[in-house]
VMD Tcl script that draws the C-alpha trace (Angstrom):
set ca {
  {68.76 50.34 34.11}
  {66.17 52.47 35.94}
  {66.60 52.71 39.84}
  {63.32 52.51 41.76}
  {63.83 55.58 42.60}
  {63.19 57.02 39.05}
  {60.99 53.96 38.33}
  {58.96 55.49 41.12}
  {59.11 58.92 39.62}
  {57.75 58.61 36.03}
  {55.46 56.18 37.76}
  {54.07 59.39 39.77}
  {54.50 61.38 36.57}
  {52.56 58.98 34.63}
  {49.62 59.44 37.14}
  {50.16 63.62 36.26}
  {51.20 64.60 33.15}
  {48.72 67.38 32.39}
  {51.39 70.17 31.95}
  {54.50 67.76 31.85}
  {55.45 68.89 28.06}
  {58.39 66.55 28.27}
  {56.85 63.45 29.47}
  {53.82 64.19 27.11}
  {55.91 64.68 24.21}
  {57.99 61.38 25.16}
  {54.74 59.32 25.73}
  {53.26 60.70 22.15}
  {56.80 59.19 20.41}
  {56.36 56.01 22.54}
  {53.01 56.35 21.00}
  {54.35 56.40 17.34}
  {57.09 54.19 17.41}
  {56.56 51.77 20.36}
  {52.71 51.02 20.09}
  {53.18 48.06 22.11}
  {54.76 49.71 24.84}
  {52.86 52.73 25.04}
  {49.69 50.70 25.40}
  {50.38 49.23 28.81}
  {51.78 52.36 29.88}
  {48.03 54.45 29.00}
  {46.19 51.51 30.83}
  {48.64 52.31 33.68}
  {47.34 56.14 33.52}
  {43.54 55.20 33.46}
  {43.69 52.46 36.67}
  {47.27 52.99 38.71}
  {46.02 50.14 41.12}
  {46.17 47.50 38.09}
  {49.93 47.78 38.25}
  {49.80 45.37 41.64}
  {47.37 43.33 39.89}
  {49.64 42.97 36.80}
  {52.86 42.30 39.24}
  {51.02 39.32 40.68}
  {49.48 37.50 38.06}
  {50.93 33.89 36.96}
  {54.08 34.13 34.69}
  {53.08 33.91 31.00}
  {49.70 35.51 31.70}
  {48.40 38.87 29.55}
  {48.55 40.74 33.10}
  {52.07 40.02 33.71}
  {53.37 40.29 30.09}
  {51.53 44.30 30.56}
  {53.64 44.77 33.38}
  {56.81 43.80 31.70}
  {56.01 45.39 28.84}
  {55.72 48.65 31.06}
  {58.71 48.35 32.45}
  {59.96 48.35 29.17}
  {58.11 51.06 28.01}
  {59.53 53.20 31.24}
  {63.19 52.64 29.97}
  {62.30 53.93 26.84}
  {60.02 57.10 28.55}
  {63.66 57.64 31.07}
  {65.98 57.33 27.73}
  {64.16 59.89 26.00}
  {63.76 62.56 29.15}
  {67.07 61.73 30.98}
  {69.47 60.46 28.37}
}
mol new
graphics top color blue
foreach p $ca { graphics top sphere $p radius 0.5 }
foreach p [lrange $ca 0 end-1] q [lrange $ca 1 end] { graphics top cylinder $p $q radius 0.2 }
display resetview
């Protein structure tokens, strides 16, 4: 389980990663093998403020499943870089 704390982190990270080698390398394996979560995660990188938007859209909706599908995506990025 991430703590918000590190959720918080690779969220700043995310916004960035020019020069992060780890977190690029992680995101291009997410990329590979975890299409579906990577794709969320890029979105997140273009537009940060879409995150809220995402977070408060009506359950079952294509915003909301992004945002659980990045949260997903961030436990995969913090399994790869932290172990």
């Amino acid at each position: 389980m991430i703590l918000d704390t590190d959720w918080e982190l690779l969220l700043h990270r995310l916004k960035q990663p020019d020069g992060d080698m780890e977190l690029e390398e992680a995101l291009e394996r997410l990329r590979k093998n975890f299409y579906q979560l990577w794709k969320p995660i890029k979105e997140y990188q273009d537009d940060p403020e879409a995150l809220a938007e995402w977070e408060e859209a009506p359950r079952h909706s294509s915003e909301r499943a992004k945002a659980l599908l990045l949260d997903e995506g961030l436990k995969v990025i913090d399994a790869a870089m932290y172990g």
